[in-house]
PyMOL Python script that loads the backbone (N, CA, C, O; Angstrom):
from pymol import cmd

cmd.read_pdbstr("""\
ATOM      1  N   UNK A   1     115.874 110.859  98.167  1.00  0.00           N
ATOM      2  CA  UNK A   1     115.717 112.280  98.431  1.00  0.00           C
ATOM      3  C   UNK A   1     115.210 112.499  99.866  1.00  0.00           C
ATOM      4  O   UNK A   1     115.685 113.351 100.617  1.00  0.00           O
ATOM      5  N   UNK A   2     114.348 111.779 100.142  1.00  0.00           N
ATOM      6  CA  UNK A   2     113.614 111.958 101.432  1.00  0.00           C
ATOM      7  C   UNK A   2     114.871 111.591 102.471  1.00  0.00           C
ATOM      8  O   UNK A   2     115.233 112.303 103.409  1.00  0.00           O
ATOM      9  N   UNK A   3     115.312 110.612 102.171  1.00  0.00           N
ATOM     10  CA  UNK A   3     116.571 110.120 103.489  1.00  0.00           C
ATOM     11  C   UNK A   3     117.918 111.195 103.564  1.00  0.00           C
ATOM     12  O   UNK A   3     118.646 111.472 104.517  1.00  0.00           O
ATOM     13  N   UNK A   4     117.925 111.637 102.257  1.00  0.00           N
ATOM     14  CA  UNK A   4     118.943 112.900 102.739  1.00  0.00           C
ATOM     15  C   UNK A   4     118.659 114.186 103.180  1.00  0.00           C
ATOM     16  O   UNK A   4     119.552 114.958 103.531  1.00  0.00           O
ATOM     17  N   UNK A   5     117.148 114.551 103.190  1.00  0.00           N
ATOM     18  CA  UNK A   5     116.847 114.985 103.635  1.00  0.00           C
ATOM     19  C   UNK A   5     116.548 115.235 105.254  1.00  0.00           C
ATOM     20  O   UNK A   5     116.473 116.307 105.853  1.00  0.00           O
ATOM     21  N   UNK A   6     116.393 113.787 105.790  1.00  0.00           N
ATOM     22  CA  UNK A   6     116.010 112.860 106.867  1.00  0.00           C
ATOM     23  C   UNK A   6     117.511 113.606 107.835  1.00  0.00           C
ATOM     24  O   UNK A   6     117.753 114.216 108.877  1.00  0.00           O
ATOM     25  N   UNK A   7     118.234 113.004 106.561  1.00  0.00           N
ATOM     26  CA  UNK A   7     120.169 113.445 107.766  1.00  0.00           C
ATOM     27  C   UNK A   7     120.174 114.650 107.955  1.00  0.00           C
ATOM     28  O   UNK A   7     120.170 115.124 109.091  1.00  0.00           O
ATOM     29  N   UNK A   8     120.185 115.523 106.640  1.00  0.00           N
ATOM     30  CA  UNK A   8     120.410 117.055 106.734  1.00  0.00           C
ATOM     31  C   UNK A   8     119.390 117.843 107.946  1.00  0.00           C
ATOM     32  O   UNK A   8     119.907 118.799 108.524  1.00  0.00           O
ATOM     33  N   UNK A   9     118.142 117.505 108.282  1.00  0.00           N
ATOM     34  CA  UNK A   9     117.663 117.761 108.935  1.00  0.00           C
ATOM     35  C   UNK A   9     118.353 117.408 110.722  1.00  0.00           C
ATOM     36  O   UNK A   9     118.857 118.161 111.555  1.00  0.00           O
ATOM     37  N   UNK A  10     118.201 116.633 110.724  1.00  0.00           N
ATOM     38  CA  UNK A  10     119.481 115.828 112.195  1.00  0.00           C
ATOM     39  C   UNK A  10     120.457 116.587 112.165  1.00  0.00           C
ATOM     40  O   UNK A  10     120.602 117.282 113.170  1.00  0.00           O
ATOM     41  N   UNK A  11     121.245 116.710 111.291  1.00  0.00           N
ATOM     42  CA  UNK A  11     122.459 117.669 111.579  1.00  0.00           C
ATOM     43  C   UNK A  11     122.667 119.167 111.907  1.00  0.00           C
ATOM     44  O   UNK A  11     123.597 119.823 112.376  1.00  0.00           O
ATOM     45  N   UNK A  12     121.251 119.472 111.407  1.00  0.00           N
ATOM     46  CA  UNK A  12     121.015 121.136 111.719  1.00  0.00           C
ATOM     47  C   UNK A  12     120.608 121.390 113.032  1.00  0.00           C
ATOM     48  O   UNK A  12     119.830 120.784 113.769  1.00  0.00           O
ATOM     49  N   UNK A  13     121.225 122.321 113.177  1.00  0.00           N
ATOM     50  CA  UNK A  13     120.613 122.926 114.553  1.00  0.00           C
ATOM     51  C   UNK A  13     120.299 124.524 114.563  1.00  0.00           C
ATOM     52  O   UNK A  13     120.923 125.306 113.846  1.00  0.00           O
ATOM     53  N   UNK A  14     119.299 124.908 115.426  1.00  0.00           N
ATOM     54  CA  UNK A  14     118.918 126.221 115.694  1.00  0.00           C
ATOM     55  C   UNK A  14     119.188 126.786 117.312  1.00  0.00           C
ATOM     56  O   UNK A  14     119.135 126.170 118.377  1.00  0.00           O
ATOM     57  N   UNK A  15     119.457 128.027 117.055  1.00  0.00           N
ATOM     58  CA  UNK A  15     119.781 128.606 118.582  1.00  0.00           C
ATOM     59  C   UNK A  15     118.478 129.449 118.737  1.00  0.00           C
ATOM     60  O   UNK A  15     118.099 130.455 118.137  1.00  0.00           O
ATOM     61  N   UNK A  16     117.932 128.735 119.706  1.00  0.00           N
ATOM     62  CA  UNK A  16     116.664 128.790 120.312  1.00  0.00           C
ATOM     63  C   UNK A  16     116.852 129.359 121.991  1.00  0.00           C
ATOM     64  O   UNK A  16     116.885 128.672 123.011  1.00  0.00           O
ATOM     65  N   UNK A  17     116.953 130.755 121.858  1.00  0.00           N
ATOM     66  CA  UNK A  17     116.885 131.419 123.423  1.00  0.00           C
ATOM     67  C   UNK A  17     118.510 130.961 123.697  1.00  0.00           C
ATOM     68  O   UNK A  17     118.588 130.061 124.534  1.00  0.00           O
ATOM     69  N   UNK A  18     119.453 131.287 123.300  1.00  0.00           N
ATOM     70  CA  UNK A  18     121.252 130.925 123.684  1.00  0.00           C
ATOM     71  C   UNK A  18     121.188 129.924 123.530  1.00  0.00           C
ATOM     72  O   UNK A  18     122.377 129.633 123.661  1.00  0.00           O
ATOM     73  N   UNK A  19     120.491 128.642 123.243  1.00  0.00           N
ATOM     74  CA  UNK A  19     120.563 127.480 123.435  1.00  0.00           C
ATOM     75  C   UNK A  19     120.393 126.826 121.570  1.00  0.00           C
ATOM     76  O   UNK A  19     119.787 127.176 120.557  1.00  0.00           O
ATOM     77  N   UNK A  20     121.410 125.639 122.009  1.00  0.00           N
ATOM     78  CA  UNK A  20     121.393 125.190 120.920  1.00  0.00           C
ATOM     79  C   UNK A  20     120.278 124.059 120.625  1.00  0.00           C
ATOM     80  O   UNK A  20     120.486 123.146 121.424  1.00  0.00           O
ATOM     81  N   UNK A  21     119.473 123.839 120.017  1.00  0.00           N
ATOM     82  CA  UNK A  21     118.809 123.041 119.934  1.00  0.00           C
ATOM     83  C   UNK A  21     118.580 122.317 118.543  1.00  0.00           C
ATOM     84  O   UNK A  21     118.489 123.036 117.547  1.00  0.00           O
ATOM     85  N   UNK A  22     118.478 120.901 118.404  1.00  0.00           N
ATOM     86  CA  UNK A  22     118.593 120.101 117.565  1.00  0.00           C
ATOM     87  C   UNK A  22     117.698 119.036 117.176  1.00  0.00           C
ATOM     88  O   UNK A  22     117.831 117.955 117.750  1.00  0.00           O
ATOM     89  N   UNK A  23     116.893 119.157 116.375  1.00  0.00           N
ATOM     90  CA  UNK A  23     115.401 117.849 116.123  1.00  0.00           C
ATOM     91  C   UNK A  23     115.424 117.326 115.025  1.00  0.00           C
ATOM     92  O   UNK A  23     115.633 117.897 113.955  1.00  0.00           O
ATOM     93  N   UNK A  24     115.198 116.138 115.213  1.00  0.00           N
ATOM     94  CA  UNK A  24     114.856 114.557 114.056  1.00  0.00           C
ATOM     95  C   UNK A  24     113.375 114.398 113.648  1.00  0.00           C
ATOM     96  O   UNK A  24     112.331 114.749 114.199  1.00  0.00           O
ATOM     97  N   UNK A  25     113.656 113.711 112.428  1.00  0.00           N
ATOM     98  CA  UNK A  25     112.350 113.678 111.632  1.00  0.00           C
ATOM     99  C   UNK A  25     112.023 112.743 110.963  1.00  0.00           C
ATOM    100  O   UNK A  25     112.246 112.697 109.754  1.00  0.00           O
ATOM    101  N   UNK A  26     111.312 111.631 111.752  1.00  0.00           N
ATOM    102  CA  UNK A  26     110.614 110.553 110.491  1.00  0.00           C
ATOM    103  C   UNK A  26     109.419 110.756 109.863  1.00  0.00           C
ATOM    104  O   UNK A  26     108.404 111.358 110.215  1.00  0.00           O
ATOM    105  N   UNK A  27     109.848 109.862 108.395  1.00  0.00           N
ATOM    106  CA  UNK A  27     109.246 109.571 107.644  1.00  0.00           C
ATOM    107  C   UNK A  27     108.675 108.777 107.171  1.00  0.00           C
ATOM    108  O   UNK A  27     109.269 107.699 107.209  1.00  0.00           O
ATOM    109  N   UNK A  28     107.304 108.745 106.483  1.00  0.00           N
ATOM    110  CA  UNK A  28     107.035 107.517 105.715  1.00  0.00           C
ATOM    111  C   UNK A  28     106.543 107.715 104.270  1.00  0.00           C
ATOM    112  O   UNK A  28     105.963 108.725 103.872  1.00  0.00           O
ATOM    113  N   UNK A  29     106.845 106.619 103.523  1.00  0.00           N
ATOM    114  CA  UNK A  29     106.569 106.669 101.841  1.00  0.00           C
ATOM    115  C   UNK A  29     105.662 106.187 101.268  1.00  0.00           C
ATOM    116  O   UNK A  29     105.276 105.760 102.356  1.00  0.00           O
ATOM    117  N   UNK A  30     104.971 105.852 100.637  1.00  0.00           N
ATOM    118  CA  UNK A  30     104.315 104.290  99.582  1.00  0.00           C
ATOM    119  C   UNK A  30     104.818 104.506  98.351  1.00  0.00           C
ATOM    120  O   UNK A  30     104.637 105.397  97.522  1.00  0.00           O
ATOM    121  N   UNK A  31     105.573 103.400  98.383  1.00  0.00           N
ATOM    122  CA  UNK A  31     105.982 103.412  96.302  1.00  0.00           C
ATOM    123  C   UNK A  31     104.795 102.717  95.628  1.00  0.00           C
ATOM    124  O   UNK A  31     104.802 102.652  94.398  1.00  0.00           O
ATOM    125  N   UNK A  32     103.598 102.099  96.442  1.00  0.00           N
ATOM    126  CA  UNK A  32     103.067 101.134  96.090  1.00  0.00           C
ATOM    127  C   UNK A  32     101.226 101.817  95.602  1.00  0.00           C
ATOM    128  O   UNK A  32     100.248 102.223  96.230  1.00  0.00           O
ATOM    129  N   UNK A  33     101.655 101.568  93.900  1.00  0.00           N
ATOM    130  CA  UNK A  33     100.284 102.101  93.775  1.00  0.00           C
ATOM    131  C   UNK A  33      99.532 101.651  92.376  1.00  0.00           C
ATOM    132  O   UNK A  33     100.071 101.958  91.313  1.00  0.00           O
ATOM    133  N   UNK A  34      98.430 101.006  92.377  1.00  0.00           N
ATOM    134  CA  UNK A  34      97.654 100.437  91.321  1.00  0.00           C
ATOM    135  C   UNK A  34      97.197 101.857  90.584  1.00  0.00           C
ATOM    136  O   UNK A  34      97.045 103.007  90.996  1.00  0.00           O
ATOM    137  N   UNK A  35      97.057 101.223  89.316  1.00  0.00           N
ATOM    138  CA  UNK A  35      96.176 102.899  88.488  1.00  0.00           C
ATOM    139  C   UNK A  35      94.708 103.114  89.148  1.00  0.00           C
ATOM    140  O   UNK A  35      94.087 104.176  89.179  1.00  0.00           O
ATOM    141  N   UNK A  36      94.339 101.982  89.616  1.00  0.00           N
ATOM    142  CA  UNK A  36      92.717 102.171  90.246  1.00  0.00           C
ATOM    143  C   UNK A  36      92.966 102.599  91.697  1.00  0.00           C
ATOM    144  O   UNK A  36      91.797 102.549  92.081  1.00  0.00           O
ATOM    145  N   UNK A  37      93.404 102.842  92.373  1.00  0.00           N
ATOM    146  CA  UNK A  37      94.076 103.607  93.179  1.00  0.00           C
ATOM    147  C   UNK A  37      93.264 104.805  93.857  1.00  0.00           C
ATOM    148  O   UNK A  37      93.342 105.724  93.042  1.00  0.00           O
ATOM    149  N   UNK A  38      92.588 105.195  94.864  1.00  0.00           N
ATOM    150  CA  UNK A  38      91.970 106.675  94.800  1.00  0.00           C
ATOM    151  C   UNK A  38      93.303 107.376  95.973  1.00  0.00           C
ATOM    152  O   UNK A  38      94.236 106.746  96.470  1.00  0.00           O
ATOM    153  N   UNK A  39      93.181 107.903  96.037  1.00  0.00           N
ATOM    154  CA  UNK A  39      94.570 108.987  96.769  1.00  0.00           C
ATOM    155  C   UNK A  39      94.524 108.692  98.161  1.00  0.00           C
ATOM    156  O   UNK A  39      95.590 108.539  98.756  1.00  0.00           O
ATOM    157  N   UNK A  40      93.131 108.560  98.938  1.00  0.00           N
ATOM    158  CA  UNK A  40      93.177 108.314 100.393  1.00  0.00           C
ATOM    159  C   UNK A  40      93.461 106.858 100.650  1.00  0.00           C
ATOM    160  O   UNK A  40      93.061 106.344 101.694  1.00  0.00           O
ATOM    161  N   UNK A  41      94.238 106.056  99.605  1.00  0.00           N
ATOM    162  CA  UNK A  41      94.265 105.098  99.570  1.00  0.00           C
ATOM    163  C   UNK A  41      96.092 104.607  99.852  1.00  0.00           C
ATOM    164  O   UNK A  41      96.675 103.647 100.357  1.00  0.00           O
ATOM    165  N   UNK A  42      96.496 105.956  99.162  1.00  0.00           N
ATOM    166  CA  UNK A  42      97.920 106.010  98.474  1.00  0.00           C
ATOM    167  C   UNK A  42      98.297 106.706 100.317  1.00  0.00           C
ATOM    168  O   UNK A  42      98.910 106.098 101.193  1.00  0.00           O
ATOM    169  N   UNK A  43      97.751 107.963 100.407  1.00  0.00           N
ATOM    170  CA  UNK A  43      97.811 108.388 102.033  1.00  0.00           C
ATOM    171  C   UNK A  43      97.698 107.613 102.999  1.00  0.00           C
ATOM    172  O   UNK A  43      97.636 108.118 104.120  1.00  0.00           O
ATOM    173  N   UNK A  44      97.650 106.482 102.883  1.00  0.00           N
ATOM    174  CA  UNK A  44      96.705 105.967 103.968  1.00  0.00           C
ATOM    175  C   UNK A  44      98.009 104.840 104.017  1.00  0.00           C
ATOM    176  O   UNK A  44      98.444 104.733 105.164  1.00  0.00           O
ATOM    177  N   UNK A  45      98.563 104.171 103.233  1.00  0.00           N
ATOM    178  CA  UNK A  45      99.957 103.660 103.029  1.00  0.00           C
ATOM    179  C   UNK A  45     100.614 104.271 103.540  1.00  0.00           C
ATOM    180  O   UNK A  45     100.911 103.891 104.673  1.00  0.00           O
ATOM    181  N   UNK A  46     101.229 105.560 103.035  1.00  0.00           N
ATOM    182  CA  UNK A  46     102.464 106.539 103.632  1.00  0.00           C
ATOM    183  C   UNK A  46     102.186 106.360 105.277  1.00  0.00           C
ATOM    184  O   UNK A  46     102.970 105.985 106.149  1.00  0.00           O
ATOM    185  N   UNK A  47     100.127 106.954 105.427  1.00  0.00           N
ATOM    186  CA  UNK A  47     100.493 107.315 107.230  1.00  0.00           C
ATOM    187  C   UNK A  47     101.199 106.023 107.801  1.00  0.00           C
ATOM    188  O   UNK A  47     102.123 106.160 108.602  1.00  0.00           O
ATOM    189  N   UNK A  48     100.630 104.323 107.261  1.00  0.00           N
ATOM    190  CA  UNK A  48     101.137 103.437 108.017  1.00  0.00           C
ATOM    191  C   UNK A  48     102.426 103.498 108.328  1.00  0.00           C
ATOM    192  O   UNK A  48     102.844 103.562 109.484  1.00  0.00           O
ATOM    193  N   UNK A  49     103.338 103.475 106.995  1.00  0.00           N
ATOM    194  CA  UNK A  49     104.709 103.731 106.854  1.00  0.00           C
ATOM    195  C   UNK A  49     105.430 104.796 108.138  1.00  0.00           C
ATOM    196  O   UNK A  49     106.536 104.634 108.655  1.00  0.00           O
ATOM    197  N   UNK A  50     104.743 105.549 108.346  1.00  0.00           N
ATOM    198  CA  UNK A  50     105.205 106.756 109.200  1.00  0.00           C
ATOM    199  C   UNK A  50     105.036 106.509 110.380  1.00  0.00           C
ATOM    200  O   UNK A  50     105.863 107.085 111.086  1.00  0.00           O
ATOM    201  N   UNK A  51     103.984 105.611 111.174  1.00  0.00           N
ATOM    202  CA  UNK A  51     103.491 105.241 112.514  1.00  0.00           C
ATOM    203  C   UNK A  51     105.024 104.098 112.315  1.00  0.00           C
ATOM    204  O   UNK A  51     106.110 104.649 112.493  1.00  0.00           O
ATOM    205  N   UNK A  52     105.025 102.988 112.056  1.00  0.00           N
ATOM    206  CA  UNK A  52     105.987 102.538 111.678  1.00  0.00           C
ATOM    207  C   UNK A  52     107.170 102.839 111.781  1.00  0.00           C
ATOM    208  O   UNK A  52     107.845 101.970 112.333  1.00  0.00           O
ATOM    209  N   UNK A  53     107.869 104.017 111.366  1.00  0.00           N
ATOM    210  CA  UNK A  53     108.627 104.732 111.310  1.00  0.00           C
ATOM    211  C   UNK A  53     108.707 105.533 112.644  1.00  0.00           C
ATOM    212  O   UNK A  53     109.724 106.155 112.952  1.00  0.00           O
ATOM    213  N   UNK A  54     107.722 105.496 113.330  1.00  0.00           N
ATOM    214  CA  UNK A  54     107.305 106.692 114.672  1.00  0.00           C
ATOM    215  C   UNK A  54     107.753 105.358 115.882  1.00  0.00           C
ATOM    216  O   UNK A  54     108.461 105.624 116.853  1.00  0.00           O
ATOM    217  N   UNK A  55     107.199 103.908 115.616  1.00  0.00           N
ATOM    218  CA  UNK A  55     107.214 103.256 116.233  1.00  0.00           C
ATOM    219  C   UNK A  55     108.471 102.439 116.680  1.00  0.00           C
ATOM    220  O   UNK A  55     108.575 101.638 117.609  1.00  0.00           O
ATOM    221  N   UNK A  56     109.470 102.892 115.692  1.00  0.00           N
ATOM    222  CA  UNK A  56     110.813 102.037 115.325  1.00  0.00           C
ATOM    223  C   UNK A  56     111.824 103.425 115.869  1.00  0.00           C
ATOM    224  O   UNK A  56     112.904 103.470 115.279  1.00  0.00           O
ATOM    225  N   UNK A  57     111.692 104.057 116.460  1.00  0.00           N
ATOM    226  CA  UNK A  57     112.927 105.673 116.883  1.00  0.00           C
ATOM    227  C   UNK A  57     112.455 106.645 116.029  1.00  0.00           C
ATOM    228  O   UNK A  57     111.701 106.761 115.063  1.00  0.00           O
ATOM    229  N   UNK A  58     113.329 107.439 116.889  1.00  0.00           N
ATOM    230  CA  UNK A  58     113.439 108.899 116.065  1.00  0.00           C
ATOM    231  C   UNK A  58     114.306 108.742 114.940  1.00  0.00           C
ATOM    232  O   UNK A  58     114.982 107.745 114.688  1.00  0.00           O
ATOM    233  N   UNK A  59     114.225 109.931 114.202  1.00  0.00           N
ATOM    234  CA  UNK A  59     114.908 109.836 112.884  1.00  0.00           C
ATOM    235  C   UNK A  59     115.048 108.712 112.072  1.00  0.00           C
ATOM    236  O   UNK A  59     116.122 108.170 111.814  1.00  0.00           O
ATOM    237  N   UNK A  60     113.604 108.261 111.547  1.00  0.00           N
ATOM    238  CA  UNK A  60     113.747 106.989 110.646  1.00  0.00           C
ATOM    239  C   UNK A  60     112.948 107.263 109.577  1.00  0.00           C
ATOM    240  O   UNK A  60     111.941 107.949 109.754  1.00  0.00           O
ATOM    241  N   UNK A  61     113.270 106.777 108.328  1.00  0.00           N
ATOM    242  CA  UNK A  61     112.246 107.110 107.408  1.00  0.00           C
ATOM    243  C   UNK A  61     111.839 104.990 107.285  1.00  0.00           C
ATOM    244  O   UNK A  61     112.719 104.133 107.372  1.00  0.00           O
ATOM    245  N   UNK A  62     110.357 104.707 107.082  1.00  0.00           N
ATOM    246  CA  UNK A  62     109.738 103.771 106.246  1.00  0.00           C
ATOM    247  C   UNK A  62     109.296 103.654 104.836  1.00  0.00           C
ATOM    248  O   UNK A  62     108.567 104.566 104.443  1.00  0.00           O
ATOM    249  N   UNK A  63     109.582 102.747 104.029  1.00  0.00           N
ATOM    250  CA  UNK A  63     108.919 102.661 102.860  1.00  0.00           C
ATOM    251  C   UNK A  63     107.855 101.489 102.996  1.00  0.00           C
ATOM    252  O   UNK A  63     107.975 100.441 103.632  1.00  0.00           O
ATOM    253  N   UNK A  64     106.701 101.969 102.179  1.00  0.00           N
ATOM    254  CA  UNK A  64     105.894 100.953 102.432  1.00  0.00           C
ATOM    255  C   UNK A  64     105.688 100.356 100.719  1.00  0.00           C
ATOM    256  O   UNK A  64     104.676 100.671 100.092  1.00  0.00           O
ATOM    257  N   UNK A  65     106.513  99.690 100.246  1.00  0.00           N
ATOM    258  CA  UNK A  65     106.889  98.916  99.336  1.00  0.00           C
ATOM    259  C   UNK A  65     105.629  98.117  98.473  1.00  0.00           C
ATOM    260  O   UNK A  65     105.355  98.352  97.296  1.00  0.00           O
ATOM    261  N   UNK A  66     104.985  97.192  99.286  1.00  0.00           N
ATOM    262  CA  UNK A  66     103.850  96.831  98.855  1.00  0.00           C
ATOM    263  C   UNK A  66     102.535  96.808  99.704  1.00  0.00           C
ATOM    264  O   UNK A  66     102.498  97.656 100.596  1.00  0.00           O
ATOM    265  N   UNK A  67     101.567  96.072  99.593  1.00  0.00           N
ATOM    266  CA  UNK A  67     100.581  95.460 100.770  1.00  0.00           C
ATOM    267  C   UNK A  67     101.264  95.170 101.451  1.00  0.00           C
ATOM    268  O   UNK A  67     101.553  96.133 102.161  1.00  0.00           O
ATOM    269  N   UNK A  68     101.936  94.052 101.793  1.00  0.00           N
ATOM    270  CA  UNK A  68     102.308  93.046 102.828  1.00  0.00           C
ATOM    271  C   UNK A  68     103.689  93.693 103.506  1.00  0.00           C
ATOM    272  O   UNK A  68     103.852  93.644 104.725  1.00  0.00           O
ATOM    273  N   UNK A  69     104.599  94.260 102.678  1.00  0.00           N
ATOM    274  CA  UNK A  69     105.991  94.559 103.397  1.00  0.00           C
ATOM    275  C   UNK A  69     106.162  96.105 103.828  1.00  0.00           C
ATOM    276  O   UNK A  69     105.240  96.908 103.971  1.00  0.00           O
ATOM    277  N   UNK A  70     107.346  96.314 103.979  1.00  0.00           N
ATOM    278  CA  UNK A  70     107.780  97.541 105.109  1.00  0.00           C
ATOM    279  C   UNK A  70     109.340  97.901 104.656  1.00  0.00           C
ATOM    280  O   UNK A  70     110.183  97.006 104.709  1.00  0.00           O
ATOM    281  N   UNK A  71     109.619  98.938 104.308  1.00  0.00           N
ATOM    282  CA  UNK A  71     111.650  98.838 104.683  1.00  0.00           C
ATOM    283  C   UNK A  71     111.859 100.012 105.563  1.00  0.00           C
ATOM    284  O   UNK A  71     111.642 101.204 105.345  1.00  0.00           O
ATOM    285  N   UNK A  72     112.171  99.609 106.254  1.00  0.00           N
ATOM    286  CA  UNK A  72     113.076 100.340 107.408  1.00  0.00           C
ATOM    287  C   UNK A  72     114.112 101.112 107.034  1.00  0.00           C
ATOM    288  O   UNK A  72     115.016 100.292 106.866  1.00  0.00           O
ATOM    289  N   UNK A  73     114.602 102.332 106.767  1.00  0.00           N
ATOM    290  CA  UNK A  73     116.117 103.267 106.538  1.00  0.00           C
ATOM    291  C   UNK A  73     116.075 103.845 107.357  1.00  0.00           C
ATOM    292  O   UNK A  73     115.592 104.973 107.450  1.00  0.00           O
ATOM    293  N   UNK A  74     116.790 102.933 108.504  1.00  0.00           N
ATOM    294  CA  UNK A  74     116.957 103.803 110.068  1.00  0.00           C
ATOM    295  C   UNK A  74     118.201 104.748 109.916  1.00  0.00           C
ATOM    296  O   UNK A  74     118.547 105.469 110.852  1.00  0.00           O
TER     297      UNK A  74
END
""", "prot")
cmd.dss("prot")
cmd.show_as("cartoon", "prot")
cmd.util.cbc("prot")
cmd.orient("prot")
C-alpha cells in the first residue's frame, strides 16, 4: 500500500504559479514488533527505516524487517 502510494505520488503533479511542479516521497516501515514492545520503540524502527530510505534517493520506501536487516523498494 505504502509503495503504491510512493508511485502515485511521483506521478502527480501540481501547477504551482503556471508552473508545473512535481515531488517524491520516501518512506519508512517496521513490520518488526514483539508484544512487549512500547510504541517509541516500534517509531523509532520506522524513523531508522526512513533516514535509510532518505539516505539511499528520493522516492524510496524502506522496510525495516527485523533488528539486524533493511529492504530497500527503490
Amino acid at each position: 500500500v505504502a509503495d503504491r502510494g510512493r508511485v502515485a505520488f511521483a506521478q502527480a503533479s501540481v501547477n504551482a504559479m503556471g508552473k508545473e511542479v512535481q515531488a517524491t516521497v520516501s518512506v519508512g516501515i517496521s513490520f518488526f514488533f514483539d508484544p512487549g514492545d512500547q510504541l517509541d520503540i516500534v517509531i523509532r524502527r520506522a524513523d531508522e527505516a526512513l533516514f535509510e530510505a532518505k539516505k539511499g534517493g528520493r522516492n524510496r520506501l524502506v522496510v525495516h524487517g527485523s533488528e539486524t536487516d533493511t529492504i530497500d523498494l527503490a
